[in-house]
C-alpha positions as CSV (number, residue, x, y, z in Angstrom):
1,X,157.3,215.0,261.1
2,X,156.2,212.5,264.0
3,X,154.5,210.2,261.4
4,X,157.2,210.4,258.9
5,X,159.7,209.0,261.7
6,X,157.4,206.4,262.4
7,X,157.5,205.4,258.7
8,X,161.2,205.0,259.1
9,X,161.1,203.7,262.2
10,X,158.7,200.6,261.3
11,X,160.5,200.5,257.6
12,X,163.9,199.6,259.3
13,X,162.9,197.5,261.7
14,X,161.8,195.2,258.5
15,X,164.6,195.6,256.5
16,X,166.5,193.0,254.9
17,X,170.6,192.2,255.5
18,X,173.2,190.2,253.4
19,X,175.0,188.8,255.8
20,X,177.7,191.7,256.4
21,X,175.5,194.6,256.5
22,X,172.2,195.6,256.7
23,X,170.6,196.5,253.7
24,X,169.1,200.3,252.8
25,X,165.7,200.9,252.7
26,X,164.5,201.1,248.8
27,X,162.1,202.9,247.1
28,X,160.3,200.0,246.5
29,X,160.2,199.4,250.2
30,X,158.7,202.7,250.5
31,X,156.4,202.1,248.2
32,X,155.0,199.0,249.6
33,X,154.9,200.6,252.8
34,X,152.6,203.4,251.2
35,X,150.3,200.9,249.8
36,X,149.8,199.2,252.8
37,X,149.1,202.0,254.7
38,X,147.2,203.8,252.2
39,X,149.3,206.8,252.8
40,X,151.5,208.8,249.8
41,X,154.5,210.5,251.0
42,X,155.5,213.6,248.9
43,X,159.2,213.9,247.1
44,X,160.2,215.6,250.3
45,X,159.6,213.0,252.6
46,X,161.0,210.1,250.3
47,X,163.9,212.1,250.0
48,X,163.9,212.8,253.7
49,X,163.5,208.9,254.7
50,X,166.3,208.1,251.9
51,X,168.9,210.5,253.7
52,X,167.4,209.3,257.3
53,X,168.2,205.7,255.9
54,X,171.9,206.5,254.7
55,X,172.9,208.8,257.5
56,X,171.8,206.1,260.0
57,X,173.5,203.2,257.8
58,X,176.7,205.3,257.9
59,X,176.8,205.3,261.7
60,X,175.7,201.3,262.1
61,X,178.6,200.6,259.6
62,X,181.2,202.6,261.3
63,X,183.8,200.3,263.6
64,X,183.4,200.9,267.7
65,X,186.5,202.5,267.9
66,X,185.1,205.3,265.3
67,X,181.5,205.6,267.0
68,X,182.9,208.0,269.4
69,X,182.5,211.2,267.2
């Protein structure tokens, strides 16, 4: 689980905005991020770094006001 939020971890921190909001991580990004590590997540883990991605774009998109929940 420790290398799997790593993966997300080092996947965020490269991805891409336009210009509003940042953008969610693909599964093309995850891909390329297997391939240059040589490492092949299973359809548990994609789908775990997919819902990581969107619950933690959810709380970056939320007004300061509304972070307090």
């Amino acid at each position: 689980m420790e290398e799997l939020l790593f993966a997300f971890l080092e996947m965020s921190a490269l991805r891409g905005s336009n210009g509003f909001s940042v953008l969610p991580i693909t599964l093309h990004d995850i891909a390329a991020w297997q391939t240059l590590n040589n490492l092949t997540f299973t359809p548990w883990e994609i789908g775990t770094l997919l819902e990581l991605d969107r619950c933690a774009i959810k709380i970056w998109s939320k007004k300061p006001a509304d972070k307090t929940e």
